[in-house]
PASEBA-1860 file (N, C-alpha, C; in nm, 3 decimals):
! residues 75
1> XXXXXXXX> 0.083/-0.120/0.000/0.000/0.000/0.000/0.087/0.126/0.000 ~ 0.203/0.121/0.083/0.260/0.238/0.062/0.349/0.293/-0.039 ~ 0.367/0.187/-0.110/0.446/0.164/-0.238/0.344/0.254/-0.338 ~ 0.229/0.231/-0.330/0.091/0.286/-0.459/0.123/0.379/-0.383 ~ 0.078/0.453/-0.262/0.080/0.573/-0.212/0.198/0.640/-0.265 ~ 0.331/0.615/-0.268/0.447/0.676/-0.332/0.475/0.699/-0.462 ~ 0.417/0.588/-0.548/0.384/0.586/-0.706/0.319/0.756/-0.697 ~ 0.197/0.715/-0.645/0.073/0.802/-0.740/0.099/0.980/-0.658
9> XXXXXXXX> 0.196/1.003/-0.506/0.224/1.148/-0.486/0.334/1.148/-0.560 ~ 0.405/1.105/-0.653/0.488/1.155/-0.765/0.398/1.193/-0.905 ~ 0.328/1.058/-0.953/0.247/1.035/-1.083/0.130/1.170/-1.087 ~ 0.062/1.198/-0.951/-0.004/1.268/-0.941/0.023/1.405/-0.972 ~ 0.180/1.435/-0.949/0.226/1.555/-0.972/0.201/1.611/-1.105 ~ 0.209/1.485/-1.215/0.275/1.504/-1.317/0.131/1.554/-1.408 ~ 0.009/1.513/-1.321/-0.142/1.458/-1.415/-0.138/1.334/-1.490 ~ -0.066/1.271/-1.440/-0.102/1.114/-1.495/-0.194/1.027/-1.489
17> XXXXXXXX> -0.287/0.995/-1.570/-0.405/0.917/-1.545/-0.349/0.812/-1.443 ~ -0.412/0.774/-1.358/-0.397/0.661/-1.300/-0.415/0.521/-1.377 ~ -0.516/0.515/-1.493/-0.549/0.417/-1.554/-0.446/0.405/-1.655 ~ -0.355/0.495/-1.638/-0.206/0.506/-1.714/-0.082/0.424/-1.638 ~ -0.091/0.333/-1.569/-0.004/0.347/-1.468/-0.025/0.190/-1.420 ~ 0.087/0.133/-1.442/0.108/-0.002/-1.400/0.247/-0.040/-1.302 ~ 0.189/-0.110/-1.187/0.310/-0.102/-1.100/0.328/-0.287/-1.074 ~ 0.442/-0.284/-1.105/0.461/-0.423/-1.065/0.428/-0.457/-0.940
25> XXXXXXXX> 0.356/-0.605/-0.921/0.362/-0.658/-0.759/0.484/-0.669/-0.693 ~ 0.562/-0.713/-0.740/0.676/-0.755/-0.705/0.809/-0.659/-0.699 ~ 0.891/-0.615/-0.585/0.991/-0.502/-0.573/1.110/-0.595/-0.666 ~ 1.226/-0.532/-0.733/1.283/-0.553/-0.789/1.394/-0.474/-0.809 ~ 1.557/-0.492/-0.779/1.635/-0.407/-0.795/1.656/-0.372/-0.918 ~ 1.698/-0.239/-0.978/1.744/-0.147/-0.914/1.585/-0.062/-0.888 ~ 1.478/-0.121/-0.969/1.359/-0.024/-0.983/1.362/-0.006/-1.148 ~ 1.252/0.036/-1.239/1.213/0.048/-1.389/1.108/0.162/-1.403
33> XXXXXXXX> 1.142/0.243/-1.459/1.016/0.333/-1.526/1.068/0.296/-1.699 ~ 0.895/0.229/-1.735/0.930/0.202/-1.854/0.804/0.254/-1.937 ~ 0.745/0.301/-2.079/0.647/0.276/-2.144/0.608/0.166/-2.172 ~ 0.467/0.148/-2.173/0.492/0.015/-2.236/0.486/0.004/-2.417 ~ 0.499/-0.124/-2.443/0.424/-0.141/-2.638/0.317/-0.034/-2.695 ~ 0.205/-0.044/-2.551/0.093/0.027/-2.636/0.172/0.232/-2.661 ~ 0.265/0.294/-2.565/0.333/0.370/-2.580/0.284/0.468/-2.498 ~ 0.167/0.440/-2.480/0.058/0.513/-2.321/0.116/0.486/-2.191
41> XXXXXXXX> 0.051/0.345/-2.144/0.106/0.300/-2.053/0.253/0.292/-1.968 ~ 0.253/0.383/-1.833/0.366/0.365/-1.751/0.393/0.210/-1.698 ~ 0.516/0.167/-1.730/0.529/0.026/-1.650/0.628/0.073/-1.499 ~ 0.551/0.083/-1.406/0.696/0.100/-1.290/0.728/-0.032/-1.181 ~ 0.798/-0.031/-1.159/0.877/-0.136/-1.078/0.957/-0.074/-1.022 ~ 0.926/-0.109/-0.840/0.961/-0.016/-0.703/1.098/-0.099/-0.724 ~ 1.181/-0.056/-0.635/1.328/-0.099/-0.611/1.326/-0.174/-0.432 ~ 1.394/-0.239/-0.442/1.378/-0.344/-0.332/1.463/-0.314/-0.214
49> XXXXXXXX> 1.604/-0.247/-0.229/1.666/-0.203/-0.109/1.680/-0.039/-0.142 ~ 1.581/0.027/-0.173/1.564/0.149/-0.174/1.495/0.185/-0.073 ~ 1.468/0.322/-0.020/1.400/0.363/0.083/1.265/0.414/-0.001 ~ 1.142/0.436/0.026/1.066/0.503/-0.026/1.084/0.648/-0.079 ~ 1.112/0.724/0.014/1.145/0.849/0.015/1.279/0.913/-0.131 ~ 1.375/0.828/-0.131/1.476/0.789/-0.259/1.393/0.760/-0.358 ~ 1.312/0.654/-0.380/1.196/0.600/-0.478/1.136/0.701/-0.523 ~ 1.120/0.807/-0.446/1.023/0.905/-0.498/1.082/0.997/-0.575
57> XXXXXXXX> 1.221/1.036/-0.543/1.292/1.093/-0.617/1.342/1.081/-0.738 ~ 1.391/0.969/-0.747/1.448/0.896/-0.849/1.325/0.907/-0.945 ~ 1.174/0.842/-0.897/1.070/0.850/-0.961/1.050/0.954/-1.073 ~ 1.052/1.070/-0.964/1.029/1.236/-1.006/1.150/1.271/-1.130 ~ 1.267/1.214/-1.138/1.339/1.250/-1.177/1.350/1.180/-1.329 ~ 1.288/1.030/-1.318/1.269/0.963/-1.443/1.169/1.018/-1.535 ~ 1.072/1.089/-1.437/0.909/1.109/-1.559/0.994/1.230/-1.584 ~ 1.059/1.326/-1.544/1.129/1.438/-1.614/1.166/1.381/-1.729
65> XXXXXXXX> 1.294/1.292/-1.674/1.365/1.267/-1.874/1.278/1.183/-1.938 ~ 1.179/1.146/-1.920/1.091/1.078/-2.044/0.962/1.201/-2.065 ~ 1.004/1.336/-2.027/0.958/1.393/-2.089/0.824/1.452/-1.986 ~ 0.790/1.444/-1.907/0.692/1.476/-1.825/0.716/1.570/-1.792 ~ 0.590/1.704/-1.779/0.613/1.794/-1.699/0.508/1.814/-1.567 ~ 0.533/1.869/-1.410/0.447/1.856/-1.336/0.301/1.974/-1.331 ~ 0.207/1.955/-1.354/0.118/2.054/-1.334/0.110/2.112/-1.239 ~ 0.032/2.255/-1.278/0.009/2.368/-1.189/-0.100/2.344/-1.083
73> XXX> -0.083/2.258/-0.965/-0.194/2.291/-0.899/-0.334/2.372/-0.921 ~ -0.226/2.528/-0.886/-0.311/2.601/-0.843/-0.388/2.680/-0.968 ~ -0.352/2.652/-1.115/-0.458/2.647/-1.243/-0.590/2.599/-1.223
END
């Protein structure tokens, strides 16, 4: 649960559909932000001896270079 909670206060930043957004069950080193085939779809995969808090960063920092920008709240 807290893993989705950490996904989606990054994903959320960005306006990412949620129905955009696939998180592996399973933690996995080092962690993956990937598109998928269809070219919509986020594939992410948490990292296993990461801290959450790191996860989120790293997170934030991947949807940057694939191009994401975070929305304006307060728009």
């Amino acid at each position: 649960m807290a893993d989705m909670k950490a996904v989606f206060n990054v994903t959320d930043e960005f306006g990412i559909d949620r129905e955009q957004i696939s998180v592996s069950l399973e933690k996995a080193d080092p962690g993956a932000v990937t598109l998928a085939d269809d070219g919509v779809t986020l594939e992410i995969t948490v990292p296993l001896s990461v801290t959450l808090d790191a996860f989120e960063k790293t997170l934030r920092t991947q949807l940057h270079d694939m191009g994401h920008k975070e929305i304006d709240v307060d728009d």
